[in-house]
C-alpha positions as CSV (number, residue, x, y, z in Angstrom):
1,X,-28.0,-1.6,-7.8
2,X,-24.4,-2.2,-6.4
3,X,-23.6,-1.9,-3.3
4,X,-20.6,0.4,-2.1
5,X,-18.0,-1.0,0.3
6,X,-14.9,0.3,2.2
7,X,-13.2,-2.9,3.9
8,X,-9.2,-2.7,3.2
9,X,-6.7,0.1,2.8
10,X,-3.6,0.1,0.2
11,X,-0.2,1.4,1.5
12,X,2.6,1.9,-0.7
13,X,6.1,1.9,1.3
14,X,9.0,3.6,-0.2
15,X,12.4,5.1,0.4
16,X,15.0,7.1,-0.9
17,X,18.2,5.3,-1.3
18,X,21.2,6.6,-2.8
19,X,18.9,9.6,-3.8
20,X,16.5,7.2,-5.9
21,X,13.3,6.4,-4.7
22,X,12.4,2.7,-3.8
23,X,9.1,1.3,-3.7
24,X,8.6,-1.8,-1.1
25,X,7.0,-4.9,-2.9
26,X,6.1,-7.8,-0.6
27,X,5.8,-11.4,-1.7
28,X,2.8,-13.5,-0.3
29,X,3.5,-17.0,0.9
30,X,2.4,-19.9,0.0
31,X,-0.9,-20.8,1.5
32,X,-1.9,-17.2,2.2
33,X,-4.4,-15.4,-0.6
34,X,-2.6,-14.3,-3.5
35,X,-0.3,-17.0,-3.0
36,X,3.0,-15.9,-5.4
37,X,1.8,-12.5,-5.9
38,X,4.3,-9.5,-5.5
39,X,2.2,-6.4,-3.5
40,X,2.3,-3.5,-1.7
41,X,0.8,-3.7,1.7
42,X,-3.0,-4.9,2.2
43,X,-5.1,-4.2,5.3
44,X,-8.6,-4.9,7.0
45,X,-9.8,-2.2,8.7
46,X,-11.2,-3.0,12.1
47,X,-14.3,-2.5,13.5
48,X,-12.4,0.3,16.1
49,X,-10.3,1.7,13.5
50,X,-9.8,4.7,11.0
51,X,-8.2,3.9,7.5
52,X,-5.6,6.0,8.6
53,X,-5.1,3.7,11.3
54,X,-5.3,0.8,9.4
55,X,-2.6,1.9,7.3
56,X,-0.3,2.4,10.3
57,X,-1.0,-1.0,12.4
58,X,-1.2,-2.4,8.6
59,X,3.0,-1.0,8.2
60,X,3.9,-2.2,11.6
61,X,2.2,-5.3,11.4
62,X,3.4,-6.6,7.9
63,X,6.8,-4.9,8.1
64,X,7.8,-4.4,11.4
65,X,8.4,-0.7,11.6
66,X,6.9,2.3,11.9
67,X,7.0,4.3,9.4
68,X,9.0,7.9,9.4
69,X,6.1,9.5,7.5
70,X,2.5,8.7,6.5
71,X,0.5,10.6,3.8
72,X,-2.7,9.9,2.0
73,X,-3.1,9.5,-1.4
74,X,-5.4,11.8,-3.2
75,X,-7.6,8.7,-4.7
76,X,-8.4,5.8,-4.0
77,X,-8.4,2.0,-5.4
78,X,-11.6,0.6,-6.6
79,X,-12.7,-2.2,-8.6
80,X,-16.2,-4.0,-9.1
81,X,-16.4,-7.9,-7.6
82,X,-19.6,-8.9,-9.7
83,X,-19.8,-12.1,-7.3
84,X,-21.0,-9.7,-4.4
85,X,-22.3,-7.1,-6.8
86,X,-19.9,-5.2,-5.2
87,X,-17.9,-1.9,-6.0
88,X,-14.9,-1.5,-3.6
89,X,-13.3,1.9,-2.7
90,X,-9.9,1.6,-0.8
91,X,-8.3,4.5,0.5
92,X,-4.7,4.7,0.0
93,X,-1.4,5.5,1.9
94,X,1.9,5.9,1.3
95,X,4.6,5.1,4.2
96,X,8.0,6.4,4.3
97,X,10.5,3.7,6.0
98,X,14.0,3.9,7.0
99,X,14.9,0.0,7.0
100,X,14.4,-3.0,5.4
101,X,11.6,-5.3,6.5
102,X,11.0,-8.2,9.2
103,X,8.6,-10.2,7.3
104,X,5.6,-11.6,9.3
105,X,4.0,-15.0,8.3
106,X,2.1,-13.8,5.3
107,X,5.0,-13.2,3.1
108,X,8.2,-14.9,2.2
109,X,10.6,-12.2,0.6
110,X,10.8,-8.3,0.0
111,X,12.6,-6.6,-3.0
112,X,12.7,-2.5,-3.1
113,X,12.4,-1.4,-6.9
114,X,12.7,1.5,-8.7
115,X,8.6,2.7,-9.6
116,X,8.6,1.7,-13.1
117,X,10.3,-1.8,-11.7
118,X,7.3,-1.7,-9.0
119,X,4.4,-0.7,-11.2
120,X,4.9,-3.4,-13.8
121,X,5.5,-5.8,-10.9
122,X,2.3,-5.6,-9.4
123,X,-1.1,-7.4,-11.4
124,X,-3.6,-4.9,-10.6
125,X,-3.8,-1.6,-12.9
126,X,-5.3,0.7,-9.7
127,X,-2.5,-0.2,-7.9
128,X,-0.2,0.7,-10.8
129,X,-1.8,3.6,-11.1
130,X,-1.5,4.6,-7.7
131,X,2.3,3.7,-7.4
132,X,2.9,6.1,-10.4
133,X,1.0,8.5,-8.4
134,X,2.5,8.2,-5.4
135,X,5.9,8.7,-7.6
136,X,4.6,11.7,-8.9
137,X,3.3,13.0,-6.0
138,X,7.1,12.6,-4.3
139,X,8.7,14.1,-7.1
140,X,6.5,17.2,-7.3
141,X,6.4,17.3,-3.2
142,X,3.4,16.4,-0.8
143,X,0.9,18.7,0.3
144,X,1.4,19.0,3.4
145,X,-3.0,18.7,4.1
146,X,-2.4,14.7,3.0
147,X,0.2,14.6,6.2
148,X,-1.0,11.9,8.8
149,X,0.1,13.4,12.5
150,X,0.3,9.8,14.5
C-alpha cells in the first residue's frame, strides 16, 4: 500500500493591479530542478516548521517580501510518484503582495498574468486547478477562518 507524505507547500502570489488580479509566475533557472519551467512558489517544510510557516519563509525567501495577506486554500495538491510508491498531499497558500519581486538564485525572471494567462502557464493540472480556485475564491471573497494571523 502507498505511503502518504506531506514534504512541500504550494503558494500562489497575486495582486490586484489596476483592479485586475495578477497571479505571480516564477521562472526556474538553469541548473535548478525544473529547469525552464514557469511556477508558482515551492517550498520544503522544515523539520521546526508548520506549512503555514513554510509558506511565509517560502514568500520571503523566493520573493523577497512579505506578504500583505496569507490565506489557506481549502484543498490541497496531490499527485502519486510511483517511483516511491508515493502519494503527495501539499497544502496550499495564497500570498497577497504589494511589489514586484527580488529574485533569489533559483529563478531567472517573474511575469504577473492574468489567471487564465497563469493557469495555462503552469504544467501541472493541480496547480491549475488550484490557481482557478484561488481566482474564485478572491472573486467570491475569503472566509475569513482560511486567514493566516503571522
Amino acid at each position: 500500500m502507498p505511503n502518504a507524505t506531506i514534504r512541500v507547500v504550494d503558494v500562489y502570489p497575486y495582486r490586484f493591479h489596476a483592479g485586475n488580479l495578477q497571479f505571480l509566475l516564477l521562472r526556474r533557472a538553469s541548473g535548478v530542478e525544473y529547469a525552464g519551467q514557469w511556477r508558482m512558489l515551492v517550498g520544503k517544510i522544515d523539520a521546526d516548521e508548520t506549512a503555514w510557516q513554510t509558506a511565509l519563509r517560502e514568500v520571503r525567501e523566493e520573493t523577497g517580501q512579505a506578504p500583505s495577506r496569507l490565506w489557506t486554500l481549502p484543498s490541497v495538491n496531490h499527485f502519486y510518484e510511483w517511483q516511491q510508491d508515493r502519494i503527495n498531499l501539499i497544502p496550499a497558500f495564497a500570498a497577497e503582495l504589494d511589489h514586484d519581486p527580488t529574485l533569489n538564485h533559483e529563478h531567472d525572471a517573474f511575469s504577473w498574468l492574468a489567471p487564465q494567462v497563469a493557469a495555462s502557464r503552469t504544467d501541472w493540472p493541480e496547480q491549475q486547478r488550484l490557481l482557478r480556485l484561488t481566482t474564485r475564491l478572491l472573486h467570491d471573497g475569503v472566509p475569513p477562518e482560511l486567514e493566516v494571523d503571522f
